[in-house]
Backbone bond lengths (Angstrom), bond angles and torsions (degrees), N, CA, C in turn:
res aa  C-N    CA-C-N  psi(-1)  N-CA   C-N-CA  omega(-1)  CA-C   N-CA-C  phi
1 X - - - 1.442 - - 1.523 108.86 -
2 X 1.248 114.37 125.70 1.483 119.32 155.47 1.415 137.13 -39.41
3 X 1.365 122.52 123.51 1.353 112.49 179.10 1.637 98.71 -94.20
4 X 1.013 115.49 114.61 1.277 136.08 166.82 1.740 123.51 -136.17
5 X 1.072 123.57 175.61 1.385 104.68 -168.43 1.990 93.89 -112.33
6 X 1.411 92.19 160.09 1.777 102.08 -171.11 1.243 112.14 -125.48
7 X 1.405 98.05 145.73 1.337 89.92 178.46 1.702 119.02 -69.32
8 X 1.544 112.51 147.34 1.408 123.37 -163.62 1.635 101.74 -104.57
9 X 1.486 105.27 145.60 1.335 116.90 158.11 1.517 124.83 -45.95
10 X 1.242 143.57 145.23 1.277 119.80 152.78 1.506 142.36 -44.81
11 X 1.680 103.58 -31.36 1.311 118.62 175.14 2.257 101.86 -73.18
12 X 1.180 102.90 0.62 1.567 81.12 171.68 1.785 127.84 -113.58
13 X 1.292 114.56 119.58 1.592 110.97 -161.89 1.279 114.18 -89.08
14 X 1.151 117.11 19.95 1.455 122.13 158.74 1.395 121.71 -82.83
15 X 1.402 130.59 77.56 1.708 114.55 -174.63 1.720 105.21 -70.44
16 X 0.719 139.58 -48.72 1.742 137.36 -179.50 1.280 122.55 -95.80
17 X 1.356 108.76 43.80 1.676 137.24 171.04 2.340 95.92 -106.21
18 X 1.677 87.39 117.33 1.189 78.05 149.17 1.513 140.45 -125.55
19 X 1.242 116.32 158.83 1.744 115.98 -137.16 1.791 78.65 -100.98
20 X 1.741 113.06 156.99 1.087 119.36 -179.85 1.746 83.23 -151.47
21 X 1.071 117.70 -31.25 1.737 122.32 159.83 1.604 119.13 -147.94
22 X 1.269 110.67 132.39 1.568 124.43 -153.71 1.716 83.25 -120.10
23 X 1.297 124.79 133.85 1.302 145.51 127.12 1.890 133.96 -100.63
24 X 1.488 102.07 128.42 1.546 86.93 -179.72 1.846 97.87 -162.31
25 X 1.068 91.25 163.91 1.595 92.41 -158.06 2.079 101.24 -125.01
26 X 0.846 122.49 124.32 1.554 114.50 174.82 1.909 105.81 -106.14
27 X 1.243 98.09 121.04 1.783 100.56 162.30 1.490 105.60 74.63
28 X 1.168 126.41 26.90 1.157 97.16 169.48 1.777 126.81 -101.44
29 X 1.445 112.38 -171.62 1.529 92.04 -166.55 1.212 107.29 -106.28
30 X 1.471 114.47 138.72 1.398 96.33 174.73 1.819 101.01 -166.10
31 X 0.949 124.79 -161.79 1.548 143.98 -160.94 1.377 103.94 -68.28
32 X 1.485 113.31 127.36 1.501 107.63 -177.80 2.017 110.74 -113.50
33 X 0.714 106.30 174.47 1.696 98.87 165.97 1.446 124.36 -67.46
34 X 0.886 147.04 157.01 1.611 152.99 169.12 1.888 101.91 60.67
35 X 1.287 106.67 36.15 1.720 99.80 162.93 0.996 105.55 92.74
36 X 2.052 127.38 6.79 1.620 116.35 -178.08 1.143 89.81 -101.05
37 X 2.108 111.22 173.12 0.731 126.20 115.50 1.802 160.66 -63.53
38 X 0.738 140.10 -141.95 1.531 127.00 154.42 1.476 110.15 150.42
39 X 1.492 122.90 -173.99 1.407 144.39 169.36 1.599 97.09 -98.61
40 X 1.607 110.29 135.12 1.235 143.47 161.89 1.347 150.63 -127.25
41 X 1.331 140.31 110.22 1.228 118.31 -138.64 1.860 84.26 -130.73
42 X 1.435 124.89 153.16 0.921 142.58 135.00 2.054 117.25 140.23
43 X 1.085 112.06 -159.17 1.687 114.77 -167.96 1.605 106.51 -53.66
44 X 1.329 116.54 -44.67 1.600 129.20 -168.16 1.487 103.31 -60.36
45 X 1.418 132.78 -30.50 1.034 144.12 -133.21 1.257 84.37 -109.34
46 X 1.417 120.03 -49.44 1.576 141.94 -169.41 1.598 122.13 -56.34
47 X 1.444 92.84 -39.92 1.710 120.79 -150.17 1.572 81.52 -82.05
48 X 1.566 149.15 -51.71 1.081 145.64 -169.71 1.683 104.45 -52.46
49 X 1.364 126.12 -70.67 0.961 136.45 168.80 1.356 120.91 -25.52
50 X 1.339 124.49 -70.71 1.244 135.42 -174.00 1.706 106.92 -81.42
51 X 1.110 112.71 6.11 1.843 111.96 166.72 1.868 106.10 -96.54
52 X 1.497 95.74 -43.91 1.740 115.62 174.68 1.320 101.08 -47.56
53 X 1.680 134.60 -46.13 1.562 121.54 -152.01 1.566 80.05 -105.12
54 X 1.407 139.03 -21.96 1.340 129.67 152.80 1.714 135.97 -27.27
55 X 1.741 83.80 -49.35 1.712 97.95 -168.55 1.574 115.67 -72.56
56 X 2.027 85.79 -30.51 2.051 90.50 -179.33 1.298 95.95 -75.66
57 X 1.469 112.11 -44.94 1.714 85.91 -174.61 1.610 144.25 -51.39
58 X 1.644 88.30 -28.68 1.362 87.54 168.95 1.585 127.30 -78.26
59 X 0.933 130.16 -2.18 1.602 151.84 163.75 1.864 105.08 -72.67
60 X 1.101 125.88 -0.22 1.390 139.82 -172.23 1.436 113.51 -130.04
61 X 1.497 116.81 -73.00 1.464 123.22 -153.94 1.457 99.27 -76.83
62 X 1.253 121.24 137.59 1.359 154.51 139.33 1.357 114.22 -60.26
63 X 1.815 116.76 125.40 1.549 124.31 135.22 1.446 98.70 -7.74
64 X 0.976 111.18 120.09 1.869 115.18 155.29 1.739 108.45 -116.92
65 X 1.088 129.67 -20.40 1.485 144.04 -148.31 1.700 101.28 -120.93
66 X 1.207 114.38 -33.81 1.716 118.36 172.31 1.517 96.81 82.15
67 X 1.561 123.64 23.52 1.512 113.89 169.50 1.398 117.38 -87.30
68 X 1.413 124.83 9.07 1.484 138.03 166.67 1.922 100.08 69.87
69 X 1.385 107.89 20.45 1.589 104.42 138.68 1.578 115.58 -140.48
70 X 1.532 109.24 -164.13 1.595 110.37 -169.23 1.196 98.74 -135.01
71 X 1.467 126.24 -12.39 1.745 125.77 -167.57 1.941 85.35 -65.28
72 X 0.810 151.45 -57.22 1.801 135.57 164.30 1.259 120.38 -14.35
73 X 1.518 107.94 -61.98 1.429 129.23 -178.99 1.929 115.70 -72.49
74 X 1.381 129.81 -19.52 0.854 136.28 178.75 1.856 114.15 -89.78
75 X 1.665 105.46 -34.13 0.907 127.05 -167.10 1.724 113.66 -78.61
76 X 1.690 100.53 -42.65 1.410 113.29 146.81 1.436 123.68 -53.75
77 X 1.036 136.59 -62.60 1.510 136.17 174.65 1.829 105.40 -43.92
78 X 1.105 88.30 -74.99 1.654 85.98 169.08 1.413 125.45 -21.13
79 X 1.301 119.02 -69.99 1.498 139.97 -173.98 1.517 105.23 -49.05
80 X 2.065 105.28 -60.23 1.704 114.74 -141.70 1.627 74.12 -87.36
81 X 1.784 161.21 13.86 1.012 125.06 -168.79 1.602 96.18 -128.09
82 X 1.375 119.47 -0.66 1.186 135.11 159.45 1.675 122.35 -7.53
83 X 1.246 141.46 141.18 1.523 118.54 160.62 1.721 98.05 -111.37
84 X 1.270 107.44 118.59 1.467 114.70 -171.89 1.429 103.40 -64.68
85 X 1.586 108.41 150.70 1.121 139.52 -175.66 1.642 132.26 -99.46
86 X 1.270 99.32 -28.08 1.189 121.92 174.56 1.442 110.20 54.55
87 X 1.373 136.82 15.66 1.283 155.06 159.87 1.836 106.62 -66.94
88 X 1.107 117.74 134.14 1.399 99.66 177.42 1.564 116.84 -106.05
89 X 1.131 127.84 157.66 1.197 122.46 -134.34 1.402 164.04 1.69
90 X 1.489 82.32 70.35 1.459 121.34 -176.11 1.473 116.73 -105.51
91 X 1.085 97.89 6.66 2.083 106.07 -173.90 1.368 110.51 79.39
92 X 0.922 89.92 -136.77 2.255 101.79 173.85 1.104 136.82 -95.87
93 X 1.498 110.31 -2.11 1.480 131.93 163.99 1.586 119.97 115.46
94 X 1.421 120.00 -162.09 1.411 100.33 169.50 0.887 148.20 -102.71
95 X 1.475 126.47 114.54 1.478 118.86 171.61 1.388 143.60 36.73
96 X 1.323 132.84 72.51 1.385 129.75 -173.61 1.935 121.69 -106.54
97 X 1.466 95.03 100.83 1.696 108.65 -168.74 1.629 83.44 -94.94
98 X 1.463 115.81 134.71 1.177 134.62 163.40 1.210 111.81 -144.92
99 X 1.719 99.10 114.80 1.699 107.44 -166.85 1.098 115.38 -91.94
């Protein structure tokens, strides 16, 4: 993959960060400060998710490449099982855990 720079979400405040994998989450529900709930949108929200379908994967994927790690092989699964978004710079789309 190219290091080049991508276009960014609004929710991201890094302008001269370049992305090689983008996570971000719109609306979802979750834990608020002082005992609420609520809607939340952005990377933080994201980063839980996409570490979670991380952790099973690594409980699965095999060396395929013989470079004596799997973060390649996890990182691929991740990416190629994606359901595209067709949003542009959004990475590869969202997240697909199938248990």
């Amino acid at each position: 993959m190219q290091n080049r720079p991508t276009p960014k979400p609004k929710a991201c405040n890094m302008p001269n960060l370049i992305l090689k994998c983008i996570s971000i989450v719109f609306n979802i529900y979750s834990t608020l400060p002082n005992d609420n709930y609520g809607y939340e949108s952005g990377t933080s929200s994201a980063a839980a998710l996409v570490s979670g379908e991380a952790a099973l994967l690594l409980t699965v994927v095999t060396d395929n490449n013989g470079n004596g790690y799997i973060n390649d092989e996890v990182r691929h699964v991740i990416e190629s099982t994606c359901d595209e978004l067709e949003i542009a710079g959004l990475g590869k789309g969202r997240i697909n855990i199938d248990c």
